[in-house]
N, C-alpha and C positions, 0 to 999 in steps of 0.2 A: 411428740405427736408423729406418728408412722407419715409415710407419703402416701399417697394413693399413686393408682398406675396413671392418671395424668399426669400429678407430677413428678412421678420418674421418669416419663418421656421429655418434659417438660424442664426439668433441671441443666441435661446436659447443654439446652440451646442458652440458657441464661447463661452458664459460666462463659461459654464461648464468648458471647457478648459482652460480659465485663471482664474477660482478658482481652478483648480487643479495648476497647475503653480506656481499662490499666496501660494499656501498651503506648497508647496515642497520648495519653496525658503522661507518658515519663519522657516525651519525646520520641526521635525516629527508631524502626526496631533495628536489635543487636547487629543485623547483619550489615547493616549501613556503617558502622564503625570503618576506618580506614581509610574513607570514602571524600576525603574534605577536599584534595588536590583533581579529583574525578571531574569532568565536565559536567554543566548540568544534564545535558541531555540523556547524559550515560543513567545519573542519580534518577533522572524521573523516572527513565524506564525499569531500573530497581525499585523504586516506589520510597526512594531515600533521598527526596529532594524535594521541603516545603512550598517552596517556589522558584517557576523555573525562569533564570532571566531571556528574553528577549535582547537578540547583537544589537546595540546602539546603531550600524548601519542598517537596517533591515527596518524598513517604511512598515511591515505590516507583521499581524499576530505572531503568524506561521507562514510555509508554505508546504504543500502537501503532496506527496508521491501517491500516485494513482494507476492503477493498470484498469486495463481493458482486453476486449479478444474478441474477434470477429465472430458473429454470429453463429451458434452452435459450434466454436471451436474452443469446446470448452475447456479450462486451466486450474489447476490447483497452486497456489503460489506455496512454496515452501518455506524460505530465505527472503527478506527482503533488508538492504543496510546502507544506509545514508552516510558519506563523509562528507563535511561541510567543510569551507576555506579555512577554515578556524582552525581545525584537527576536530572535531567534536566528531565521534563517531555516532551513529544511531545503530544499535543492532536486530531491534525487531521494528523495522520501517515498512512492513507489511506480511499478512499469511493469510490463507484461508483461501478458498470460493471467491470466485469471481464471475455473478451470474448477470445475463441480462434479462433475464424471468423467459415467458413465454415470446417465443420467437416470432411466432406465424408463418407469411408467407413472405419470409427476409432470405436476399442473397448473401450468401458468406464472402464473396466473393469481392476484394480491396475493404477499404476501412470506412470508406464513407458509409454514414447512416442516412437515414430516409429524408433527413435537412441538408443533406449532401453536407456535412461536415466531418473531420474526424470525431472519434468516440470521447465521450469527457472523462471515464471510467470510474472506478472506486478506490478511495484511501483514506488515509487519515492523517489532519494537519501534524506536523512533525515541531512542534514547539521547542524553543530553544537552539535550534540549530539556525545557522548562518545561511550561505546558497550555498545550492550542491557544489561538491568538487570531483566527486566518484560514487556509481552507483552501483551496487550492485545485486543480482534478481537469479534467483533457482526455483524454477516451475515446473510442474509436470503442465505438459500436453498430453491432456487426457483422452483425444480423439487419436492419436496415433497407436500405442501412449507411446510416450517420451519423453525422457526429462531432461532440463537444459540447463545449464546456468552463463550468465554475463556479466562480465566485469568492466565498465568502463568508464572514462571522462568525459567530465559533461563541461562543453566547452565557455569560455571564458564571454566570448559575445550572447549568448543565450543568457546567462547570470546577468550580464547589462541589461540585457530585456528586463528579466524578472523584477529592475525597480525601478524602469520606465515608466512614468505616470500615462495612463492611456486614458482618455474618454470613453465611458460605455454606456449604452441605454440598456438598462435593465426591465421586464414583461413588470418586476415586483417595486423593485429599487429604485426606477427612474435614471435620469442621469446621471453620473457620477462622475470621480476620479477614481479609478483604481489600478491595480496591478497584476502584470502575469502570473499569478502563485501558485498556479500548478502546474505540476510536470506529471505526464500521463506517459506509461508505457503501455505501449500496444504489443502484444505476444503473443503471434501467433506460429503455427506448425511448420518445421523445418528448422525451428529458433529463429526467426526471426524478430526482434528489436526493432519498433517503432515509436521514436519518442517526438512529442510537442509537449510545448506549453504555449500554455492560454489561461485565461479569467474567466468564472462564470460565464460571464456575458459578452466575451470577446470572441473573435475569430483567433484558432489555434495559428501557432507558426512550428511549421516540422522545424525539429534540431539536426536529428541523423536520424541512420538506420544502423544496427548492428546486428551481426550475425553472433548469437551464443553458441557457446560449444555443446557436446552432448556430455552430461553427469555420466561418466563409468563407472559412479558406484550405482548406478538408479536412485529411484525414487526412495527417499528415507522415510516410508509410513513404518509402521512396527511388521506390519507380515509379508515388508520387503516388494509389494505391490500397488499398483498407481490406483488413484482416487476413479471409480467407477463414473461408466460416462451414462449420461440421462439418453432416457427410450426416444424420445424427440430427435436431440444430436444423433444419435447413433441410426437413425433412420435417416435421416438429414444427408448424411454421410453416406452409408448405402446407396442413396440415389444418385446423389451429385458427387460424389466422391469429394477429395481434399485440392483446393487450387490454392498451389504452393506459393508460384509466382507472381500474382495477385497481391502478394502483402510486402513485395520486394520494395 
């Protein structure tokens, strides 16, 4: 029986789906081979790890690296990579955009937001891995532009926090017990390095501050040029210009 041009548009999305099918019912694919002595965290992020174990010490899920950036100073994260106490490395522990959507009429100016608190930012929980032991972050600053990267330790009393049982009232949750489980870095222009952790529903505690170096290779997009900055910021900027010292 001939096929009709439905189903010749229509045939190539089936095979695909029953080789993926195929693939997941012979178990993990080929390129996971070799891979048995590999941490899990390493395995998940190859997509070669059925289940990923959670450390025996570690009270919760995850805990999650998060960035932030002062209003309209806006950031393209390149690099982001986790070492836990463990050894477990994470190599993609964040990328992309980092927006706070529509700005209004918000000062760029230090980190506090309109609750007077620092920023809680965006990330994503990092399962499998232990507490941090080294972090390390490559971003463009897109309002300069500039690209930065930082490398450092995240210190030993901060990790004691993270599995401090704290009391917190939550708006949804109500009371609880919970835990520090984010680490939030704040990046803004100059390279500047501003990190806390806090819980949803806790007050943040600054850890440090660090200054990143500036990338000599620049920004790694494909045409060798930094992520365009939104007509908002860059109006933003025109008027109030950039306050450096402000995010010290």
């Amino acid at each position: 029986m001939p096929l009709t041009p439905f189903s010749r548009s229509v045939l190539p999305l089936l095979l695909l789906g029953l080789t993926a099918l195929t693939a997941c019912a012979g178990g993990l694919p080929d390129h996971c081979d070799g891979l048995a002595n590999t941490p899990p965290a390493d395995r998940n992020v190859l997509g070669c790890s059925p289940k990923v174990s959670i450390p025996d010490d570690l009270p919760y899920q995850a805990w999650e690296l998060r960035f932030a950036h002062p209003p309209y100073m806006e950031i393209w994260i390149e690099k982001a990579r986790a070492l836990d106490i463990d050894g477990r490395l994470h190599h993609n522990a964040g990328g992309g955009t980092v927006s706070f959507g529509d700005q209004g009429e918000v000062d760029a100016t230090g980190w506090l937001n309109r609750s007077g608190k620092p920023p809680f930012g965006k990330g994503i929980p990092l399962t499998g891995l232990n507490l941090p032991k080294r972090l390390y972050v490559r971003w463009q600053s897109r309002v300069e532009p500039q690209t930065y990267k930082a490398l450092f330790d995240f210190p030993a009393w901060a990790r004691d926090k993270m599995v401090e049982p704290i009391e917190v009232d939550c708006v949804f949750g109500g009371q609880k017990t919970d835990y520090r489980r984010w680490v939030t870095l704040g990046l803004a222009p100059g390279g500047t390095v501003k990190v806390w952790i806090r819980n949803p529903c806790s007050d943040a505690i600054e850890v440090m501050t660090v200054q990143a170096d500036i990338e000599p290779k620049g920004p790694s997009t494909t045409d060798g040029k930094h992520k365009p900055l939104s007509e908002a910021a860059r109006l933003y900027v025109e008027k109030h210009g950039i306050p450096y010292e402000s995010w010290r």
